[in-house]
Steps between C-alpha positions, in 0.01 A plus 500: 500500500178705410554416130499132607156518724317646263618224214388280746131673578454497108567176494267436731239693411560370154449119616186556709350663201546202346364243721194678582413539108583075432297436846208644333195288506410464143164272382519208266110567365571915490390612207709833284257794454670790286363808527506730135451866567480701178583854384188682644619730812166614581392471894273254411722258325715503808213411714395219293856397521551478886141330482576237293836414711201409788446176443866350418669420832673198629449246560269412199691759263836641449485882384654622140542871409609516145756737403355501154139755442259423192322820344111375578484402101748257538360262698500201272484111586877490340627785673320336870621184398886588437517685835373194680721300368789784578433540848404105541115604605203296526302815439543865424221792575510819315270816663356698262319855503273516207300775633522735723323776567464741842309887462344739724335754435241761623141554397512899463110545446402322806487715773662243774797477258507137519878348388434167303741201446463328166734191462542209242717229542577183313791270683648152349770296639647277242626145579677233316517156608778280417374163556162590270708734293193713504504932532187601664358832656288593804336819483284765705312783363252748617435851512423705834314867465425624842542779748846602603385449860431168451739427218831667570798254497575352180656162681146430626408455141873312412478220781156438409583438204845283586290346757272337191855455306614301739207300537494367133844415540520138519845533710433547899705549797452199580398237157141398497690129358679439819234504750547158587856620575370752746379215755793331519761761551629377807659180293759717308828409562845692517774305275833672471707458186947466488514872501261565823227633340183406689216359257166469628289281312156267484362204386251615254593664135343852458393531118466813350108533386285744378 
């Protein structure tokens, strides 16, 4: 009898799972954003990572994580253009760390033995678009010297610098192209298809532009 309730509670279990991943709401204009990491394992390429993942949240974009990394020199249009086409995505973003550099260090003949942070940085985020078939980068480069009292956390110096990133990049939370969409969002509507998936969906097309 205990053998039989539990086949019964994993059945159950097992059919709920299943209904609450087809009831889904899914978007007819979301658009596929894969994300690339590559094989730099730095600190700083794992901030620029979770940064770039920001801006690509539903409704406007469904979230890719690749399971494939490119080495930073193999960032090519071909290579960008086959894992689009892989991973059906309308664009795919590569962070890169081209520079990075982060020292402290003390000036022994001063007598207030002042501790000075020197930093250079140089941050690109490539991105291939599938409809122009066009690889671009966004960059963000500087270099900071200052005193460690006023300079002393090196992510001061990396969202600065993601914060410019991000502001090249032509892809937003919410697309600069579909403002018009923004005014009339109370007029989508909720269609369900045969297999109960709910569909929400508007009157007006949402191209992908630069």
């Amino acid at each position: 009898m205990k053998k039989f309730l539990l086949l019964i509670l994993a059945l159950f279990t097992m059919t709920a799972s299943a209904f609450a991943a087809d009831s889904e709401p899914r978007f007819d204009n979301m658009r596929t954003a894969l994300i690339v990491s590559t094989t730099q394992r730095g600190a700083e390429a794992q901030y620029m990572l979770k940064r770039l993942r920001e801006p690509f949240r539903i409704p406007y974009w469904d979230r890719v994580e690749a399971q494939e990394q490119l080495a930073p020199d193999g960032i090519t249009i071909d290579a960008m253009r086959a894992l689009s086409e892989k991973y059906n995505a309308d664009i795919v973003v590569v962070p890169v760390v081209q520079t990075w550099y982060w020292r402290q260090y003390q000036f022994f003949f001063r007598f207030d033995g002042e501790i000075v942070t020197d930093c250079a940085y140089y941050l690109s985020v490539y991105a291939y678009d599938r409809q122009q078939d066009t690889l671009k980068s966004y960059s963000s480069r500087g270099r900071e010297r200052e005193s460690a009292s006023i300079l002393n956390n090196p992510y001061e110096i990396l969202g600065k610098a993601m914060d410019e990133v991000l502001a090249k990049l032509p892809y937003k939370r919410i697309p600069t192209d579909i403002e018009a969409v923004r005014g009339s969002i109370s007029k989508l509507n909720v269609k369900t298809t045969e297999g109960g998936a709910k569909i929400i969906t508007n009157e007006l097309p949402i191209p992908v532009t630069q």
